[in-house]
C-alpha atoms as a printed R data frame, in Angstrom:
   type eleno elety resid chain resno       x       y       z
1  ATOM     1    CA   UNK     A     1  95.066  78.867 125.534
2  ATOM     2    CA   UNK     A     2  95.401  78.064 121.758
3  ATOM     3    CA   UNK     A     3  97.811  76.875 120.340
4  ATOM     4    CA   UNK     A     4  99.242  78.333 117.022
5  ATOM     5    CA   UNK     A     5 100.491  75.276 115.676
6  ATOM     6    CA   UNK     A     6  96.790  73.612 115.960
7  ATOM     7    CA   UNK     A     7  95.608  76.585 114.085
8  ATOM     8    CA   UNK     A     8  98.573  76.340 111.245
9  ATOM     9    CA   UNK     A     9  97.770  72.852 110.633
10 ATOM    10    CA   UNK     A    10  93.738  73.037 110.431
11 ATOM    11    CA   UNK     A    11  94.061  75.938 107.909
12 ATOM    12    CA   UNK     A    12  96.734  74.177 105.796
13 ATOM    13    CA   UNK     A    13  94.119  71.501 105.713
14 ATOM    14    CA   UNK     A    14  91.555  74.387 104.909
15 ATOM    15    CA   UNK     A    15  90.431  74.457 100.597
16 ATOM    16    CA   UNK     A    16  91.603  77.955  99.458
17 ATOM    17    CA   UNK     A    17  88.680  79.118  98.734
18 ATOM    18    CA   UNK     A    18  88.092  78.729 103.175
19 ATOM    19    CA   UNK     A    19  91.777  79.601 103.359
20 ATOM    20    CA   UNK     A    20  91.053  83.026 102.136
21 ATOM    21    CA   UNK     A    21  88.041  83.711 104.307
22 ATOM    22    CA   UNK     A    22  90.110  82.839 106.875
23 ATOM    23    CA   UNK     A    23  92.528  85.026 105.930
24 ATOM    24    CA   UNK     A    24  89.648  87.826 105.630
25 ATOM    25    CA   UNK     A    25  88.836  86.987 108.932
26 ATOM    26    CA   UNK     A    26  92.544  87.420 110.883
27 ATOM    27    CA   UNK     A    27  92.749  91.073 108.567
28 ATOM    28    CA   UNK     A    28  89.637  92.422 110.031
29 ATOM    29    CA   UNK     A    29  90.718  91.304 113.757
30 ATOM    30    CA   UNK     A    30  93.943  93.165 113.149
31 ATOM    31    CA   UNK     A    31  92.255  96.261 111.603
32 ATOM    32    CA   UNK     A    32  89.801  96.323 114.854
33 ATOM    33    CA   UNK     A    33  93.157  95.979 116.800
34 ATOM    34    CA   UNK     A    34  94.922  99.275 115.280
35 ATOM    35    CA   UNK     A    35  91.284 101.013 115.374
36 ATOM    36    CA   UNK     A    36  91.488 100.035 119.232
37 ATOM    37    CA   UNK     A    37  94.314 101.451 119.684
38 ATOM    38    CA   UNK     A    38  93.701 104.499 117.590
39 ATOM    39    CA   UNK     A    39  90.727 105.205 119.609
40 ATOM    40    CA   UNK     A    40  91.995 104.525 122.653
41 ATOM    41    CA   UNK     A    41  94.464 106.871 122.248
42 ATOM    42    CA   UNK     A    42  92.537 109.860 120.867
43 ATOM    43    CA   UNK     A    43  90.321 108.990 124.173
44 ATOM    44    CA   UNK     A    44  93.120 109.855 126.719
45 ATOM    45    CA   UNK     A    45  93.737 112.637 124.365
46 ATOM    46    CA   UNK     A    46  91.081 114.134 124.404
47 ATOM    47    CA   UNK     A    47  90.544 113.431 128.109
48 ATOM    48    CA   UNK     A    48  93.809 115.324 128.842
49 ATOM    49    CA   UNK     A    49  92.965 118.354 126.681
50 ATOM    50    CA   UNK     A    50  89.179 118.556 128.726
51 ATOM    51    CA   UNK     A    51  91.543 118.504 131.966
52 ATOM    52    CA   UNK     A    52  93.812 120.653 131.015
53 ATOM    53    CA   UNK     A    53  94.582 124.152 131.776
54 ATOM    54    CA   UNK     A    54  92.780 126.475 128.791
55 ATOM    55    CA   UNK     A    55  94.576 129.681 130.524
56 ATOM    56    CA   UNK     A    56  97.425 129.032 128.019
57 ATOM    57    CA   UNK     A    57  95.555 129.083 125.266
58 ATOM    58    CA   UNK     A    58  93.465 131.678 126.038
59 ATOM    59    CA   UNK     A    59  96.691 134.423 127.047
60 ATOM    60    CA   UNK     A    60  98.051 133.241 124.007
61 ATOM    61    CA   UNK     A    61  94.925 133.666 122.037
62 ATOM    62    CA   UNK     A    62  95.130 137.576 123.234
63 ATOM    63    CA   UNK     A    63  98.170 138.020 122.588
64 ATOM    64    CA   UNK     A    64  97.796 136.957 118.882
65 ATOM    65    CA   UNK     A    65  94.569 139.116 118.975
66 ATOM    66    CA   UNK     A    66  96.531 142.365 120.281
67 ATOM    67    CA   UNK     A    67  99.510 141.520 117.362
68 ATOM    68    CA   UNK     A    68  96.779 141.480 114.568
69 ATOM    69    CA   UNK     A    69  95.232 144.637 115.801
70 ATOM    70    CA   UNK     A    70  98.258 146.839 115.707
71 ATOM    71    CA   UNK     A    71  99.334 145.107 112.181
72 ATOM    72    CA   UNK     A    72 102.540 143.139 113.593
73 ATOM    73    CA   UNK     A    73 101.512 139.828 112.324
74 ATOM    74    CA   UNK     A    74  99.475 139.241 109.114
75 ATOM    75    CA   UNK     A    75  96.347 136.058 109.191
76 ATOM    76    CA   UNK     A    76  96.039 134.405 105.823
């Protein structure tokens, strides 16, 4: 395990010039964190919509269809 405190003092020791690579550095590891996590969730989304039922949809779908037709609802 690393520890933090190793790391603090090894990049106050850093030039700035290294300091701000390093800095680069830890913004892209968060930023592939949050995509991660993004992606992981649109993953299980999508998984659960490819599981799911499409009945629902479909009825409703109809329904919509049927409301157009005889002029009850109006699609802009």
């Amino acid at each position: 395990m690393v520890r933090k405190d190793y790391i603090v003092e090894k990049i106050k020791a850093m030039p700035d010039d290294l300091a701000r690579e390093v800095t680069d550095f830890i913004d892209f590891l968060e930023d592939k964190r949050r995509r991660e996590k993004i992606y992981s969730h649109v993953e299980k989304e999508a998984s659960r919509l490819m599981e799911s039922d499409m009945a629902d949809y479909l009825s409703g779908l109809v329904v919509y269809e049927e409301m157009l037709a005889r002029g009850e609802v109006e699609w802009k």
